[in-house]
N, C-alpha and C positions, 0 to 999 in steps of 0.2 A: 167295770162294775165289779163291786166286788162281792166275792161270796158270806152269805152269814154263817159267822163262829158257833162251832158248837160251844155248849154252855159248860163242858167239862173241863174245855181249855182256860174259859177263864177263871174257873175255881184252882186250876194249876198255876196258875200264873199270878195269882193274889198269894197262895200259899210261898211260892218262892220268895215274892216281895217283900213279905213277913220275916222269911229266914232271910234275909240278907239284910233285911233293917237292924234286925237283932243280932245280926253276929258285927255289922259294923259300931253297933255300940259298944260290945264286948271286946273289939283291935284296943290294943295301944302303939299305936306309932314309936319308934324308936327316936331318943332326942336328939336332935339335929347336931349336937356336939360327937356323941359318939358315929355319927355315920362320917363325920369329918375325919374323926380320929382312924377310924378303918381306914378310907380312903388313904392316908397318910401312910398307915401300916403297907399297903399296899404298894402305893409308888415307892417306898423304900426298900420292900423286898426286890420290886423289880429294878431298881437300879446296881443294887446288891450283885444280881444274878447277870446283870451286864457289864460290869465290872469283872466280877470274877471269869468272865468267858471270855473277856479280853486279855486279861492275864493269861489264862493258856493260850492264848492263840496268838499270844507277844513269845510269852516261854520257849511252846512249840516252836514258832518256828527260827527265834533263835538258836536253839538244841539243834535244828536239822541243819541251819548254817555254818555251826560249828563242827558237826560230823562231818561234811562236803571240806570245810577249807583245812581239814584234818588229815583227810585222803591223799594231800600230794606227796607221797614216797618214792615213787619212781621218777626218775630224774629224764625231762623231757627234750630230745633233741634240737636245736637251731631249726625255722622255718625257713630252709631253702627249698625254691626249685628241685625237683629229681632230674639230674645229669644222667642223660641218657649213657649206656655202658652196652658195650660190646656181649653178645650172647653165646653161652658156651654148651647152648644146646643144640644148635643152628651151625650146619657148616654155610659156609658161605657163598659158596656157590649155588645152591639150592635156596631155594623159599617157600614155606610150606602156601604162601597166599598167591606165589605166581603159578602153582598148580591146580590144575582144574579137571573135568572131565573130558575128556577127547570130544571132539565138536562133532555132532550126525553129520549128514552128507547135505540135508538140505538147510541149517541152523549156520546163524551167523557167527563170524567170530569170537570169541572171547574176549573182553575189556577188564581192565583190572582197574577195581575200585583203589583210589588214592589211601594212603596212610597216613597218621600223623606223623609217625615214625620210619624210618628205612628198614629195612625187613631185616637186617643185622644188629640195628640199634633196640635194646627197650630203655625202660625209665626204670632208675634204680629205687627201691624203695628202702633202704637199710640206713640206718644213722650210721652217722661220720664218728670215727674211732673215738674213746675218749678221754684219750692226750691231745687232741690235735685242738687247734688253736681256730675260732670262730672268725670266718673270714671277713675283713670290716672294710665297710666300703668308705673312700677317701671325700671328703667333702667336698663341695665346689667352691671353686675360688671367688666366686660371688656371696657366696653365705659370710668367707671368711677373709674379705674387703672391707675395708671400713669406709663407707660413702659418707664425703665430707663437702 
């Protein structure tokens, strides 16, 4: 059920109806050519502005590829293996890893964990002199067989 209106609202509500009858006579619609034409303006700016953001981001980052393949000045050693060398800090009779703490009275013995290396050997890290000549390994004689 519904409740009855008071009578004020419908003198509000004629009144509004009146002002939008007459202000819709008074629009002029814009003509359908120029709303096209905007439209057009528009998706040309925006192809414009994506274009040119691909252009720095092509430039960019060839600029930054070109400063990195610029950088190689120091001249880079041969990728060998490190040749373990004798240690001239280490006498040889001793090893700082076969030393441990004196074992209490009721504590098991001492086990010594494995190395990769022998306690006299480490791995060299220093490049090979450079005069000396890169050591080239010899091919197999099945690469350089001619299968007939």
């Amino acid at each position: 059920m519904t409740e009855p209106k008071a009578p004020a609202d419908d003198g509000l509500a004629d009144a509004l109806k009146r002002a939008a009858a007459s202000g819709g006579l008074l629009a002029s619609p814009v003509p359908a050519h120029e709303v096209s034409a905007r439209g057009a303006r528009r998706r040309l700016r925006t192809y414009a502005v994506g274009a040119a953001l691909a252009v720095v981001l092509v430039s960019g980052g060839t600029a930054f590829a070109a400063l990195q393949l610029g950088r190689g000045g120091d001249p880079v050693g041969p990728a060998v293996p490190p040749s373990p060398t004798r240690s001239a800090s280490l006498p040889e009779s001793s090893s700082l890893t076969d030393r441990s703490p004196s074992p209490g009275p009721d504590s098991s013995p001492p086990t010594r964990t494995p190395s990769r290396f022998p306690a006299t050997l480490t791995p060299s890290t220093s490049l090979p002199p450079t005069g000396s000549a890169t050591p080239t390994v010899p091919t197999p004689p099945s690469a350089t067989a001619s299968g007939g």
